[in-house]
Each structure stands twice: as structure tokens, then as C-alpha cells.
N, C-alpha and C positions, 0 to 999 in steps of 0.2 A: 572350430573353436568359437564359443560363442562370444558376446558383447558382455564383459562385466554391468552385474547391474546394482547401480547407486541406491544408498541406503537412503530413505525419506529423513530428512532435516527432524532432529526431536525438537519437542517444546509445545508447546499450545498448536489447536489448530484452528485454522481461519477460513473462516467459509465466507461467497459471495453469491446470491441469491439470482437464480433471471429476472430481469425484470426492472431492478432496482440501480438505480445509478453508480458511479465509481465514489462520489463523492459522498452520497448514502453510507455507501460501504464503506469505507473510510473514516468516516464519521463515527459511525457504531463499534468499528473495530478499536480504534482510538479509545472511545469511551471505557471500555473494558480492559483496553492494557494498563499496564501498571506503570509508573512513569518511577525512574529511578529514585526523586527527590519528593516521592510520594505520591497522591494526589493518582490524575490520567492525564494520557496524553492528549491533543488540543490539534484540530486542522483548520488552518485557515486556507479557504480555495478562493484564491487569487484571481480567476478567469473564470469568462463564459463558458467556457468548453468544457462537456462534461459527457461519460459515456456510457449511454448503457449496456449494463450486464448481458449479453447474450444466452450464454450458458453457465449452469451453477460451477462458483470456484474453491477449489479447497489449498491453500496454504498452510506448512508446517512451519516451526521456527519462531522464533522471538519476533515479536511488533515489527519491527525494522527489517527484518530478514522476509515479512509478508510484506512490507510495502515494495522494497525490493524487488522481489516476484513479480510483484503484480504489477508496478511503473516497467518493468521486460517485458510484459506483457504487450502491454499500449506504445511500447517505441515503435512501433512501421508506422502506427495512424497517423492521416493526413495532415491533421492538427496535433503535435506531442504536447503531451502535458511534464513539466519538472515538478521534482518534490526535492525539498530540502529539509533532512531532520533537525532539529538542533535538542538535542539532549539534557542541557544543562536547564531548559527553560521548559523542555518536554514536551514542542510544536511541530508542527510538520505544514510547511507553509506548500501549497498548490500552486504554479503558475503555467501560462503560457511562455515562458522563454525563457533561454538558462539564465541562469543567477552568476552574475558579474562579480568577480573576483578582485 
């Protein structure tokens, strides 16, 4: 019996480029998503730390659902980076260290 296999997440797709930074990426991904209360989404990155793109990436699913993905991605590296959406404002703020509660 084999391993059932998952259906790809619908909705926009997201690509990320070799070569080009995370925060590049993010940046131009942002730009193009649609922010609920109109307008686009907005990233402010908070830290030095930034990483580049290795090999090209492709994410399915809503803005949020790619960043997602792709902050899973960068959790083993040495330095993590946190992201916090907030929706109502339509930011995604970038840091080095989780965000205090």
C-alpha cells in the first residue's frame, strides 16, 4: 500500500527566485498580495539577518499560508528569523527573536 498523496494547497502561486534574498522575496510577494482592507500588504524587517535564496521556490495558498511555508522552511537555520502577520493593519513585521506576549 502506498503513502496517500496530498493535494497542492489552491490559490495564487508564489515563487522565490536563486539568487535573491528572503527579504527581497517577501517584499515583492507582499506587494502583489491583496490586503483584506484593500490596498497590499507591507513587511517591515526588523534584523540584520537575512537569507539567500539557494534554489528557486514555489508556494501555493493565500499570502499568509506562503509565508508560512516558507518561515518552516528557515526554522533549523542558525540564526531564526520570526514573522508576525497582523491583518487588520496588513504588516508583516520580520525579526530576530519571538515576539513577547
Amino acid at each position: 500500500i502506498g503513502t496517500p498523496v496530498k493535494a497542492l494547497p489552491s490559490g495564487p502561486e508564489w515563487k522565490a527566485a536563486a539568487g535573491i534574498t528572503l527579504q527581497e522575496t517577501l517584499t515583492a510577494w507582499a506587494d502583489k498580495a491583496d490586503c483584506p482592507n484593500g490596498g497590499h500588504w507591507v513587511v517591515i524587517w526588523q534584523t540584520p539577518v537575512d537569507y539567500r535564496i539557494e534554489a528557486p521556490l514555489t508556494f501555493r495558498g493565500s499570502f499568509e499560508s506562503a509565508l508560512d511555508q516558507v518561515f518552516d522552511l528557515y526554522r533549523p537555520a542558525e540564526k531564526r528569523l520570526y514573522a508576525e502577520a497582523n491583518r487588520a493593519q496588513c504588516l508583516v513585521s520580520v525579526t530576530g527573536r519571538p515576539v513577547d506576549r
